[in-house]
C-alpha positions in Angstrom: 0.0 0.0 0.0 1.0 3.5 -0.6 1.3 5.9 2.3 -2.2 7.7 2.5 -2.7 10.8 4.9 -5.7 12.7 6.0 -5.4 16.2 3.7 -7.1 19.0 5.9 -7.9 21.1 3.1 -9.5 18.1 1.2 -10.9 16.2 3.7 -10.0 13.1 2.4 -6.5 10.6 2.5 -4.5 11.2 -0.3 -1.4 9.0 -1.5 1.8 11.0 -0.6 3.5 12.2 -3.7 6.0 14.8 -2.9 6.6 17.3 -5.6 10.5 16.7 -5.7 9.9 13.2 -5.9 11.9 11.6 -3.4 12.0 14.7 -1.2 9.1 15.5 1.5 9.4 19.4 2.7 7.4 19.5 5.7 6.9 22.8 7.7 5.8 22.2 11.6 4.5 25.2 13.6 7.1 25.2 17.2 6.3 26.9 20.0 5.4 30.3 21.2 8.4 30.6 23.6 6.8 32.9 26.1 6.6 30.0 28.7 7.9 26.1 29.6 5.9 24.0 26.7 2.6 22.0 27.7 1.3 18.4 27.3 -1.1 19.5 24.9 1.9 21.1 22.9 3.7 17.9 22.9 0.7 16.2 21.4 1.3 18.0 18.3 5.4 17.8 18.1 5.1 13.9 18.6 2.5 13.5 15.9 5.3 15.4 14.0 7.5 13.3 15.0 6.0 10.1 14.2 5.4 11.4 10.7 8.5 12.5 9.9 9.8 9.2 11.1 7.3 7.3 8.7 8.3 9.1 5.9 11.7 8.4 6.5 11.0 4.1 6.8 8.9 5.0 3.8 12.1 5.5 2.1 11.8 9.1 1.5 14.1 12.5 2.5 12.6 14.4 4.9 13.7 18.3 5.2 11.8 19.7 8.1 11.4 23.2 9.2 10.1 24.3 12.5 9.7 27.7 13.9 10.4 29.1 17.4 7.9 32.3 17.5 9.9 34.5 19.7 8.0 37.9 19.0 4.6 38.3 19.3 1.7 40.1 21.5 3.0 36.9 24.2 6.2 37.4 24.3 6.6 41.1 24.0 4.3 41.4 27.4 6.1 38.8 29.3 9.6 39.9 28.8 8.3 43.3 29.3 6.5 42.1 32.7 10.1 40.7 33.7 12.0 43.3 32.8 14.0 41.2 30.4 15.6 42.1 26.4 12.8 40.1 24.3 16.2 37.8 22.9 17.1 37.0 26.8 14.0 36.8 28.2 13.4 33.9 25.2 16.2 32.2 25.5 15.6 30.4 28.7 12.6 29.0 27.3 14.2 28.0 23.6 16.8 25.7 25.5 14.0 24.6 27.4 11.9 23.4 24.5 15.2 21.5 23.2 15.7 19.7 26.2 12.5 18.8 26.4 12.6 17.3 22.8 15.6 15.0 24.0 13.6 13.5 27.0 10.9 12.8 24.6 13.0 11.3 22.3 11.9 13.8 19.7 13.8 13.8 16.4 15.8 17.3 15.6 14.3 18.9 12.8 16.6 20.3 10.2 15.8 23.8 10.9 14.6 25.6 14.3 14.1 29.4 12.6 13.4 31.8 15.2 11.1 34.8 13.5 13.5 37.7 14.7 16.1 36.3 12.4 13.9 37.0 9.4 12.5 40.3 9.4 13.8 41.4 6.4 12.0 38.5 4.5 8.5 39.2 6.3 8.9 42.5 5.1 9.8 41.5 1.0 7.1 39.3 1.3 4.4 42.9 2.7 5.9 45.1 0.0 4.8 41.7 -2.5 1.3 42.1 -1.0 1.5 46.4 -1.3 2.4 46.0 -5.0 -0.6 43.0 -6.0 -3.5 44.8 -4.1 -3.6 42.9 -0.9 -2.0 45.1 1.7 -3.0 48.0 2.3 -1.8 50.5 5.7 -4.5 52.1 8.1 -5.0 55.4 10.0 -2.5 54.3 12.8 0.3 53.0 10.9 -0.3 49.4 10.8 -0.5 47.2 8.0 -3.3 44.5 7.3 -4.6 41.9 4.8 -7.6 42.7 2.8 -9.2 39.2 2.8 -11.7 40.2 0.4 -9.1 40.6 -2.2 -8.4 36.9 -1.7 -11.4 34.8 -3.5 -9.9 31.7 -1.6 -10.4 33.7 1.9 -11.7 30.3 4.2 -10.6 27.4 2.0 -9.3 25.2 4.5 -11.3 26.3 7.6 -14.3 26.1 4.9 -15.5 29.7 6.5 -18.5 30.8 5.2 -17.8 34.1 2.9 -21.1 35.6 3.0 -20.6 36.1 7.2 -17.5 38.0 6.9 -17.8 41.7 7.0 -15.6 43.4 5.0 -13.5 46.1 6.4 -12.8 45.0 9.7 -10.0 44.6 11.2 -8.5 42.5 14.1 -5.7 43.6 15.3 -4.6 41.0 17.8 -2.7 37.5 16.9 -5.2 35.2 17.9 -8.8 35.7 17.4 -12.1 33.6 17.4 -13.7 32.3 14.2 -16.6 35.1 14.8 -14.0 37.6 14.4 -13.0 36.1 10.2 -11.4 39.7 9.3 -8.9 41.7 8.1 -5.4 40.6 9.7 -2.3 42.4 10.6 0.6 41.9 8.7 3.1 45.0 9.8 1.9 46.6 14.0 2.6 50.3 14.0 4.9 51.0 17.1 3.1 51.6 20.3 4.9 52.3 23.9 3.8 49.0 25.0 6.3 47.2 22.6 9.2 48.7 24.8 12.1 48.0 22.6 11.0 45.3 20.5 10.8 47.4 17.4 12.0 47.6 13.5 12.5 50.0 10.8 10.1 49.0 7.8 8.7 51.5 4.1 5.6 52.1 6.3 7.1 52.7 9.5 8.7 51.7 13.0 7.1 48.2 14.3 7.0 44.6 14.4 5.4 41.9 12.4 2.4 40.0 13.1 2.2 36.2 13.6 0.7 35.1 10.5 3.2 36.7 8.4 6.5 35.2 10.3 5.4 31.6 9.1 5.3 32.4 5.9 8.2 34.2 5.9 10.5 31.2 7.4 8.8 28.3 5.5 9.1 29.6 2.1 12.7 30.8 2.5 13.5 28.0 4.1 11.9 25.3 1.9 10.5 26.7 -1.4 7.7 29.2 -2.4 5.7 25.6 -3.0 6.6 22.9 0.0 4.8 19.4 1.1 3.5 19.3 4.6 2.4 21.6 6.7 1.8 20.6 10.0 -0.1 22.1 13.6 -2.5 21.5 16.0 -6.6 22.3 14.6 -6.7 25.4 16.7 -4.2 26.5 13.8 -6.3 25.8 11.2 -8.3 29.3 11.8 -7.1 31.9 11.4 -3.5 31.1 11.5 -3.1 28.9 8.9 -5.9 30.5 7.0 -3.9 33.3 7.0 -1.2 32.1 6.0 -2.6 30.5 2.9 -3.9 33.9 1.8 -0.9 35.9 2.8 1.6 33.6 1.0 -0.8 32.7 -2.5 -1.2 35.9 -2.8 2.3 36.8 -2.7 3.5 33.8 -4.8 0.7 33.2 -7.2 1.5 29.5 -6.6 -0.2 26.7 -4.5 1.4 27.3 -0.4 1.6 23.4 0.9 0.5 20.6 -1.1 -1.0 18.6 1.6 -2.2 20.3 5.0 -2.1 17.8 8.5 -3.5 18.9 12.1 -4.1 16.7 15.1 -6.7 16.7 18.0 -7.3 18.5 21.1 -5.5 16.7 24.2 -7.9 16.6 27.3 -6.8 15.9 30.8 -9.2 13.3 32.8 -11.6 14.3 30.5 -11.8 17.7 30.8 -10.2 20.7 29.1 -6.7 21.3 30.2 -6.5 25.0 32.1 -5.0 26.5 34.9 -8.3 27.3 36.6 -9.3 23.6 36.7 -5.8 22.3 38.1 -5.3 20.2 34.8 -2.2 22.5 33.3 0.6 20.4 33.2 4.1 21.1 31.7 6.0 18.3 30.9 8.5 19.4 33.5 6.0 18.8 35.9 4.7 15.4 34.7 8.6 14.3 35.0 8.8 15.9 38.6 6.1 13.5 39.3 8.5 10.5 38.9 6.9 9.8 35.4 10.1 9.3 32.5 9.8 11.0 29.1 9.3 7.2 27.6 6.3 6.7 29.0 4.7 10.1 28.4 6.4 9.7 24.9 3.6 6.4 24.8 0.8 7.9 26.0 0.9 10.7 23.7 1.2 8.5 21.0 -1.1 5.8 22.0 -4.2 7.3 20.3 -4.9 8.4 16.5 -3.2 11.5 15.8 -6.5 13.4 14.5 -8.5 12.5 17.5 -8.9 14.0 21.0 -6.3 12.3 23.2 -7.3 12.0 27.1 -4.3 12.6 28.9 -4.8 10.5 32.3 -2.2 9.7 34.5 -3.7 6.2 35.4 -2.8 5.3 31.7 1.0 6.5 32.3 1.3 4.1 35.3 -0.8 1.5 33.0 1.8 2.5 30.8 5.0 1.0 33.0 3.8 -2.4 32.3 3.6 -2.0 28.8 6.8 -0.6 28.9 8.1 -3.2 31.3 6.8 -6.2 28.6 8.5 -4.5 25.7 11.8 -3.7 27.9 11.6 -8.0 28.8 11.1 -9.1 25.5 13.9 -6.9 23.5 16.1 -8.8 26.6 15.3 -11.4 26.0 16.1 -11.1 22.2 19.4 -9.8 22.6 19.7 -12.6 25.4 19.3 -15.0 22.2 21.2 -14.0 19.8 24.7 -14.7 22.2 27.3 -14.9 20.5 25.8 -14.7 17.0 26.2 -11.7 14.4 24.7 -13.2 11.2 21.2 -12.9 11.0 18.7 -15.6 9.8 15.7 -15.9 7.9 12.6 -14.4 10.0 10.5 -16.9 11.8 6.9 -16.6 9.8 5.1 -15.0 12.6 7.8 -12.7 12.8 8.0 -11.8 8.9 4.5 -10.8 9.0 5.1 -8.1 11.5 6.5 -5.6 9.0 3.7 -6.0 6.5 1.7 -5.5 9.3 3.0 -2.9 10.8 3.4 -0.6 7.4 -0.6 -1.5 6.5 -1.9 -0.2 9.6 0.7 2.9 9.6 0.2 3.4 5.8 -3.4 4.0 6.3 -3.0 7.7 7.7 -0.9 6.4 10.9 -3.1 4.5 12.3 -1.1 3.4 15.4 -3.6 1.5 17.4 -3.0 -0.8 14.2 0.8 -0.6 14.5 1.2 -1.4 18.0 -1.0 -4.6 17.6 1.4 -5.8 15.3 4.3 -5.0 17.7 2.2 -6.3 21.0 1.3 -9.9 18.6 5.1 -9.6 18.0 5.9 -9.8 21.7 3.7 -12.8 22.7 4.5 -15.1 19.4 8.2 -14.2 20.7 7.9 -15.2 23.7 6.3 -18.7 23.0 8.8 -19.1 20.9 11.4 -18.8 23.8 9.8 -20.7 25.9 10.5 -23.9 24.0 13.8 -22.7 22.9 12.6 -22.3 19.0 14.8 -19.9 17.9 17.9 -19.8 16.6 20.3 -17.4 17.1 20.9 -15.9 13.6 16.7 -15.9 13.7 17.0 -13.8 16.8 19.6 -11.6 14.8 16.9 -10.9 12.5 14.0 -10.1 15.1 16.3 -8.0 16.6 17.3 -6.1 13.6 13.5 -6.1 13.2 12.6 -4.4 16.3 15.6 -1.7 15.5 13.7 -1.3 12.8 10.6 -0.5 13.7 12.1 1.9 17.1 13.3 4.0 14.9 9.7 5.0 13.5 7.9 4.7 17.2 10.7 6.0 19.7 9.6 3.7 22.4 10.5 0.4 21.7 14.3 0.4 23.1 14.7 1.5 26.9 17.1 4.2 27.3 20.6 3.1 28.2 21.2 3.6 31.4 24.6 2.6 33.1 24.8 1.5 36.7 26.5 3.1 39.1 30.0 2.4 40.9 27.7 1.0 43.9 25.5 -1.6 41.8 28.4 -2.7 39.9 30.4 -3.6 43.0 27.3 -5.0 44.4 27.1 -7.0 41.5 30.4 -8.4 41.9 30.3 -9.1 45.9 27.1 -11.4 45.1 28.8 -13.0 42.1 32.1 -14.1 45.1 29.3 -15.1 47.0 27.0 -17.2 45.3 31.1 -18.5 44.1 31.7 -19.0 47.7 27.7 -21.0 48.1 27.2 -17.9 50.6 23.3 -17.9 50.1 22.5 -15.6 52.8 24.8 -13.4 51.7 23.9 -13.3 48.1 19.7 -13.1 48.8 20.9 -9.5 51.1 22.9 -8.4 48.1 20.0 -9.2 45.5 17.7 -7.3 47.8 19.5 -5.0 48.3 20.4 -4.5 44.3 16.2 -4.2 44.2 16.3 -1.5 46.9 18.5 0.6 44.4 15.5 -0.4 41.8 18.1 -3.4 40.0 17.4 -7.2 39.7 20.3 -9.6 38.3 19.4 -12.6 35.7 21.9 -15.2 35.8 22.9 -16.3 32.0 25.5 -18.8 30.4 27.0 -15.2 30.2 27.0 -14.3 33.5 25.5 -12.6 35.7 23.1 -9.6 34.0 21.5 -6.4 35.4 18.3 -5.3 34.5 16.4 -2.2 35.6 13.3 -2.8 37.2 
C-alpha cells in the first residue's frame, strides 16, 4: 500500500507524492516561547515526530522546518513584565523546548528558525502584497490583509464568505472564528512594545504572527513545500492566514497537503489552569513519570482524535513498557554470540507487513502497535520452547531496531549503573562462588532497593532495571 494521509484542506487521504519526488518538505509550527511547553503542545510535536519518522521508513528524504515564534503580543508582554531584552527573556525557554525534545526522544528537525532572524524577508514578502493589491496601511500605521481581495479567503477552515464583514479589522494575533477579518501583517509601534521594534517603508514596528510563518517556511523550503503541520486550533485563522498571505504573494499553491491533530484533554476535561489540569512536561517528570512513558501515551491514540491525557494510563503505561523492555532482553539474550542474521521466523515476517498497512493507512497506530504487542507474545512462545535460533533472533532484533526507529519507544534508554551496583554485583557473584546464600539473597535485595534485579545467564550474571 502506498502511504495515505488525512489532507485538511480536502478532507479526504491522499497517496503521498512529494513534488521533488523523493523529497518530502514539511513545515511544523514550534512553540510560542513565552513559557515552559505544555502536554497538549507535545501532542502536536510527537504526531510530527512520528510522521516524519514514517516518511523516513517509507524510504523518502525528509527536510523539516520548524519555527520558534519568539516575537509576538506573548512574548513582548512577558519579557516586558520581567524586565528582560525580548532575545534573553526567550532564550531560557528555547533551550528549554530542546531539552525537552531529547527527554521525549523527539527527532531534531533540520531547521529551528526563530522569527527575529527573518524580518527582512516578512517584510519583501508585505511590500509583494502592497504592489498586488492585498496590503494596504491604516489610519495608525499598521499594515493589514484585505481578505476580500483573496477569493480563496476560508478554503481550508471552509468559513463561510457571506458572514464576513468586510473592512474590519482585528488587530490581535489570535482571534475567534466570529471575528474572520482583516489581519495584521506589519503593527505600528506603540509604547507598550518597549524595545521590540524595526525599521520597515511604512514605518517603526513589528510583524504579526501570520506573516512570520510564511516568511520562514518559504525561505527555508520553497515558495511551494509538502506538509504543513499544527495543531486544529491552527487551522483558523492562522493557517488561514497564512494560505492567503503567502498565495497571494507567490501566485502558486502554499503546501501541497495540510495535517493537524486533535485537542489533548486531561481526565476528561479541558486542560486550564483554573481547573488544576495545566501540566508542563517538566512537571509530569517531577512526578516520577520518565519521558518514555509520556512519549507512549501521547502517541497511543490516532493523531487526528482527541487524546485523554490520564495519568492512570502513564502508570498502566510502566507495564507496557516493562513487557516491551523484557522481550527486546530477551532477544538480545538469544542472539549470544551470533552476528549473522537468519531468515525471520513466519510470525515474525508478517510483523512488517503488518505494521506498514496499519501505519500506511494515515498512521493509524492503534493498528501498529498490535502488530508489535502480537510480536511480543508469538516471541515469547517461541522462547519458551527454545525455537529460535540465534541468527533468527539476529533478524527479530534487527526487526525491532527497525521499527524503534519509526515509534521511539521500543528500546529503553541506556542507562549505566552506578560504581555501587556494579560492585554489588560483583560481591554477590564471590558469593554465590563461595555458596554464601544468605549473603547473596541480602545483596540481590538490596540490588532491588537501588531499583536493579540480576538474571543469571550462560553469560554471566546480568542487570536489569526494574
Amino acid at each position: 500500500m502506498p502511504f495515505r494521509i488525512y489532507n485538511t484542506m480536502s478532507r479526504s487521504k491522499e497517496e503521498l507524492l512529494p513534488i521533488d519526488g523523493e523529497h518530502v518538505r514539511m513545515y511544523t509550527c514550534g512553540p510560542t516561547v513565552y513559557n515552559y511547553a505544555h502536554i497538549g503542545n507535545f501532542r502536536a510535536y510527537i504526531f510530527e515526530d512520528l510522521l516524519r519518522r514514517y516518511i523516513k521508513f517509507c524510504g523518502f528524504k525528509v527536510t523539516q522546518v520548524q519555527n520558534l515564534t519568539d516575537v509576538d503580543d506573548k512574548t513582548i508582554r512577558s519579557s516586558i513584565e520581567q524586565g528582560l531584552p525580548l532575545k534573553e527573556y526567550t532564550k531560557t525557554y528555547i533551550d528549554a523546548f530542546f531539552a525537552d525534545l531529547a527527554k521525549l526522544n523527539i527527532e531534531p528537525a533540520e531547521y529551528y528558525p526563530a522569527a527575529t532572524d527573518y524580518i527582512p524577508e516578512m517584510i519583501a514578502i508585505i511590500e509583494t502584497l502592497f504592489e498586488k493589491g492585498y496590503a494596504y496601511q491604516s489610519e495608525d500605521g499598521s499594515v493589514y490583509y484585505s481578505i476580500d481581495k483573496f477569493t480563496e479567503y476560508g478554503k481550508l477552515a471552509r468559513l463561510d464568505r457571506k458572514g464576513m464583514r468586510p473592512g474590519a479589522r482585528v488587530e490581535q494575533d489570535e482571534y475567534d472564528k466570529d471575528n474572520a477579518a482583516d489581519f495584521a501583517l506589519w503593527k505600528a509601534y506603540v509604547l507598550e512594545d518597549g524595545d521590540v521594534v524595526w525599521d520597515s517603508p511604512w514605518g517603526r514596528g513589528r510583524p504579526g504572527w501570520h506573516i512570520e510563518c510564511s516568511a520562514m517556511s518559504m525561505k527555508l523550503l520553497g515558495e511551494s513545500f509538502d506538509i504543513h503541520t499544527g495543531g486544529v486550533d491552527n487551522i483558523f485563522p492562522h493557517h488561514e492566514d497564512e494560505i492567503a498571505q503567502s498565495e497571494a504573494a507567490t501566485g502558486k499553491p502554499y503546501s501541497k497537503y495540510w495535517m493537524h491533530c486533535g485537542y489533548l484533554v486531561v481526565d476528561g476535561k479541558k486542560m486550564s489552569k483554573s481547573l488544576g489540569n495545566f501540566h508542563t512536561l517538566r512537571e509530569v517528570l517531577d512526578m516520577g513519570y520518565t519521558g518514555r512513558e509520556v512519549r507512549y501515551e501521547l502517541l497511543s491514540g490516532h493523531y487526528r482524535q482527541s487524546l485523554n491525557f490520564a495519568f492512570k494510563s502513564l502508570d498502566a503505561n510502566r507495564t507496557a513498557l516493562k513487557r516491551l523492555d523484557e522481550f527486546s532482553t530477551n532477544i538480545k539474550e538469544a542472539v549470544g554470540s551470533e552476528t549473522e542474521a537468519d531468515d525471520l521466523p513466519e510470525w515474525a515476517a508478517k510483523t512488517r507487513s503488518k505494521f506498514a498497512e496499519a501505519m500506511d493507512d494515515d498512521m493509524n497506530i492503534s493498528g501498529a502497535m498490535a502488530a508489535i504487542f502480537d510480536t511480543v507474545h508469538a516471541g515469547n512462545k517461541a522462547m519458551s520452547k527454545t525455537l529460535l535460533s540465534g541468527g533468527q533472533a539476529v533478524a527479530i532484533s534487527n526487526l525491532w531496531k527497525e521499527l524503534d526507529a519509526v515509534l521511539g519507544i521500543l528500546e529503553a534508554p541506556a542507562e549505566e549503573a552506578s560504581v555501587e551496583v556494579t560492585e554489588l554485583l560483583e560481591a554477590r557473584a564471590i558469593a554465590r562462588a563461595e555458596k554464601n546464600w544468605p549473603e547473596s539473597d541480602r545483596i540481590r535485595d538490596r540490588l532491588a532497593g537501588l531499583g536493579w534485579t540480576v538474571k543469571d545467564t550462560p553469560e554471566g550474571p546480568k542487570l536489569r532495571r526494574l
